[in-house]
N, C-alpha and C positions, 0 to 999 in steps of 0.2 A: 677136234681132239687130236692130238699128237701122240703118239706112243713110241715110247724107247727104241728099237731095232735092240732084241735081244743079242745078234751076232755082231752090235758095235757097242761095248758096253765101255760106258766109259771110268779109266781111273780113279778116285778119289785120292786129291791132295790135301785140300783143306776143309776143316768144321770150323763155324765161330757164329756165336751171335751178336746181335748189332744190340743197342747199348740199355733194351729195355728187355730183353730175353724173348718180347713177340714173335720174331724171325729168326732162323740161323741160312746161316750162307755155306756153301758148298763150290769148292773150287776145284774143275778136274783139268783132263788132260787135252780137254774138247771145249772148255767155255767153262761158266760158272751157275749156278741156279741160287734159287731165293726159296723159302719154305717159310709158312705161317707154321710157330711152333706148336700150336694149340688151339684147336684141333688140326691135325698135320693133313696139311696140304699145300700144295705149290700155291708161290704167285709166279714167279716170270722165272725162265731159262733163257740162257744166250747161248750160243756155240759159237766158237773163233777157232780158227786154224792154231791150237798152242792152247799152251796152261797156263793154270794161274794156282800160286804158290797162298797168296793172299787176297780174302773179298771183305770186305768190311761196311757194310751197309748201316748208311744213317739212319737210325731208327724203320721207319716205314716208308722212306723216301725213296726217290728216285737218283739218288746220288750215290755212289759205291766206289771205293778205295781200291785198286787193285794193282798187284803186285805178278808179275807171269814169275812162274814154277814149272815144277815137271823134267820130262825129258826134252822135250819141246817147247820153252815158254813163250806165252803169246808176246809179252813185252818184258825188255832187260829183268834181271831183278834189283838192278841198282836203280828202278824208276817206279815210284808211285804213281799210278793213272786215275783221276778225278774223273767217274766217268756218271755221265749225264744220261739218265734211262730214256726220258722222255725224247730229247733228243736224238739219242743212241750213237753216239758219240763221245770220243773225251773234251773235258771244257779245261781240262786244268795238266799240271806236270809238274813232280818233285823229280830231281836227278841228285843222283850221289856218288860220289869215287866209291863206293863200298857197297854189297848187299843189303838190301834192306830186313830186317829179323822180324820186324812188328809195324802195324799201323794202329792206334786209335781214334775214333772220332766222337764228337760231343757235336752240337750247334754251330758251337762258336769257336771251335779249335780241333787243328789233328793235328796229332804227335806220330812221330816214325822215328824207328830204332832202329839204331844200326847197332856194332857190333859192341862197340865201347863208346857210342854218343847218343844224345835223344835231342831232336828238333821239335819243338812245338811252334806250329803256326797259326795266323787267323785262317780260320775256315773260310770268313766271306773274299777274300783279296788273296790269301796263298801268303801273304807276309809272314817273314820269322818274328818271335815274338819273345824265345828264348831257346836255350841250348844248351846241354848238361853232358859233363862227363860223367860215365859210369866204369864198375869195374866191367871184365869183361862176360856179355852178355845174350850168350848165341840163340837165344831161344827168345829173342826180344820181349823179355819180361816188363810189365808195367799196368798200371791198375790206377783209371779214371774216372772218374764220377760222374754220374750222370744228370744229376740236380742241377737245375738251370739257376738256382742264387748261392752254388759252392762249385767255384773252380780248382780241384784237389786233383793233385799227380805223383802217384806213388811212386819210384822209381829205385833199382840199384843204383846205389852211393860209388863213391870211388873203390873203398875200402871194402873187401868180399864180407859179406854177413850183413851189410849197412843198408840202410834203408832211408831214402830222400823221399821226405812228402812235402811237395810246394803249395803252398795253399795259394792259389794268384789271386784269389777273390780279398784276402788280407794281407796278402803283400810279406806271408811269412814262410820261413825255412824252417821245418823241425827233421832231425838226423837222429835215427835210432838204430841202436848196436842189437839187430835182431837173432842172429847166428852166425855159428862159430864157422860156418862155411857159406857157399856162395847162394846166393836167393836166386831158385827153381822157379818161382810160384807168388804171386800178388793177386787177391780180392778184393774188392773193394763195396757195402752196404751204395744201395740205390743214392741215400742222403748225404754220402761222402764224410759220416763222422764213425766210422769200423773199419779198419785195414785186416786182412788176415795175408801171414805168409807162411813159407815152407822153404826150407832149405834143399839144396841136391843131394843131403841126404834121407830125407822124408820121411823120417820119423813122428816128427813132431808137427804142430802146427802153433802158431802164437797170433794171438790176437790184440790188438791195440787200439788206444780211443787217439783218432785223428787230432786232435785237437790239441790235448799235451803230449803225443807219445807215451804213454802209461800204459803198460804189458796189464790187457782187461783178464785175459785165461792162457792157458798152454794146454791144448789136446793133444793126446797121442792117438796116431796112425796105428802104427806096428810097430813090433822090433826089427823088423827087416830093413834094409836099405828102399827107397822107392822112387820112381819117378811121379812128380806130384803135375799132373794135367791139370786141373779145374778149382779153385777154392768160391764158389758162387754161393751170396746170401739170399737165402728169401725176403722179399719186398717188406716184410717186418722188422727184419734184422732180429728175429729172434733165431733164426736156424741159421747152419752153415753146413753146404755139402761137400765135399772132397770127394775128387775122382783121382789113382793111379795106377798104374800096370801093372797091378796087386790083382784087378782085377772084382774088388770090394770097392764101393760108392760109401761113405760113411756120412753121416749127418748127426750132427753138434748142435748140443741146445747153446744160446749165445745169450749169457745173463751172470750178472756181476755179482747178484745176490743167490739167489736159487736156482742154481744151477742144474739140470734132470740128469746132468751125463752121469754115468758111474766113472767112478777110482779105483784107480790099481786096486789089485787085493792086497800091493805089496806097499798101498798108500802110510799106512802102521809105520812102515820102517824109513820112512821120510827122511831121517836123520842121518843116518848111517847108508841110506842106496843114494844114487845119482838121481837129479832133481826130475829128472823123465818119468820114475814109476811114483811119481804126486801128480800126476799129471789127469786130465779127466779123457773116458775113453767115450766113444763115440755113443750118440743114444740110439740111433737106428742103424741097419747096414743093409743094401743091397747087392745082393752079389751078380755079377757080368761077366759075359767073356774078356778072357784076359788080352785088352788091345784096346789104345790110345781112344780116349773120354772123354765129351764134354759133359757136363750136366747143369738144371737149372731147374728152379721150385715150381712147380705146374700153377696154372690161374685157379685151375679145381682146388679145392682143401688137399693140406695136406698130400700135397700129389709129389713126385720127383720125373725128371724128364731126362733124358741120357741118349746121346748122340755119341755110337763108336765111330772109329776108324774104317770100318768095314760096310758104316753107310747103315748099319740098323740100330732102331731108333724105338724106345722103349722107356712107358710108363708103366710107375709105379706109388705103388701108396704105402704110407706110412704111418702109424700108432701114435700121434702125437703126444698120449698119456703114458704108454707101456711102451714103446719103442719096439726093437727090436727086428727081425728081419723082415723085411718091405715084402713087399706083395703086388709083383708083376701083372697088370692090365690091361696093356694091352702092345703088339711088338709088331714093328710093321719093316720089310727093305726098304729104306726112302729110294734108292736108285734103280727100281721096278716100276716105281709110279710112273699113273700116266700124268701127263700134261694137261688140264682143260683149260 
């Protein structure tokens, strides 16, 4: 067993999970770690002299995506590193004249974003395979499927508000005018036919069927301005959680006919108020320290799973009849753990 040295504690840069919610990844100022998310417990830690900004692990593999960050990055951040567990080494190298903002990986393909471009390649060979302008995109937004018979890529369009979904598995382009300002935030349902997004101003959220572009709901957030971190579906695609530095976790029943979310109270005056207060408001809410969130729907029933900024890490359960506010289970430091 290895234990932390509580007088070297390391940074936290990065949260994300890899593309089935099993794992999340964590990138510090020291190396990167791996976390089974449920029940929470490490699989592997690395240490490297430098950080890393981005880890993106394929599923439960030995393969990881990594991007250096920090004050110190282990490697450029203009360079994605393929790196090979087993081996423990890199087997692979993307380089870019530019930062890189985001990586995804699937199988069979990984996308990296830069600032105002997106490369998607073959995963087995590294070949490019396609290449998208976007508007401009600092927080490398983008939302990929993870179903092994629908290759779907949500992506910022050129045009701020717009929304590019490439279906490559059909060989088709569908372009949707989602917001009147620029897209924060992209989800994507495990079977790749549910888009949800969020604008930078985060009020609202809209949800859409992949397949024709057809606006399926519009939920509202707040009335406040917000940063929207997280829009993740549970494995049914009848929920959807949102996470922003509101501080509240909300979750949205996701259904075209019976809907459980409530409506404004101000839903009556539909005609006469702005089309926001028709809008449906969240069915559950979990409230958090206020700071940067991921979150994702537990294997348990009815469970939610919430990864801050701050490295604590925290289940909760939810009313799936009456909704209303969650009910915390159990809240652990991940960056106290030991190592076995």
């Amino acid at each position: 067993m290895v234990t932390q040295n509580p007088n070297q504690a390391d940074e936290l840069i990065y949260t994300g999970f890899n593309q089935d919610y099993s794992c999340f990844t964590l990138g510090t100022d020291s190396g990167f770690r791996i976390f089974n998310t449920y029940p929470l417990k490490y699989c592997f830690r690395r240490d490297f002299p430098g950080g890393f900004g981005i880890v993106e692990l394929l599923y439960r593999s030995n393969i990881v995506a990594l991007v250096g960050g920090g004050k110190s990055p282990r490697y450029p951040p203009n360079k994605v590193i393929i790196w090979d567990d087993h081996q423990m080494r890199p087997t692979g190298e993307l380089c870019f004249r530019t930062e890189v903002k985001g990586v995804k990986l699937r199988r069979d393909r990984a996308v990296v974003l830069l600032e105002n471009k997106i490369y998607v390649y073959s995963m087995q060979d590294l070949k490019i395979r396609d290449h998208i302008l976007t508007a401009p995109n600092p927080k490398g937004v983008c939302a990929l499927s993870s179903d092994n018979d629908r290759i779907i890529l949500a992506t910022p369009d050129r045009e701020k508000g717009k929304i590019r979904i490439s279906n490559y598995t059909e060989d088709r382009l569908i372009q949707i005018t989602a917001h009147e300002t620029s897209i924060a935030c992209l989800g994507m349902n495990p079977q790749g036919t549910i888009l949800a997004s969020a604008s930078d101003k985060g009020t609202t959220i809209k949800v859409y069927n992949i397949d024709d572009g057809s606006l399926m709901q519009e939920l509202r957030r707040g009335i406040d301005r917000a940063s929207i971190y997280c829009l993740s579906f549970h494995p049914s695609s009848l929920w959807l959680a949102c996470s922003s530095d509101k501080g509240t976790i909300h979750i949205y029943s996701i259904s075209q006919q019976n809907s459980a979310n409530p409506r404004s109270a101000f839903s009556f005056m539909k005609s006469i108020l702005p089309k926001y207060f028709d809008s449906e408001c969240s069915f559950a809410q979990l409230r958090i320290k206020d700071s940067k969130s991921i979150c994702t729907f537990g294997r348990e029933p009815n469970t939610l799973i919430v990864i801050n900024s701050d490295g604590n890490y925290c289940v909760a359960e939810f009313n799936p009849e009456e909704g209303g506010a969650c009910n915390i289970i159990d809240q652990q430091q991940i960056m106290d753990l030991d190592i076995v």
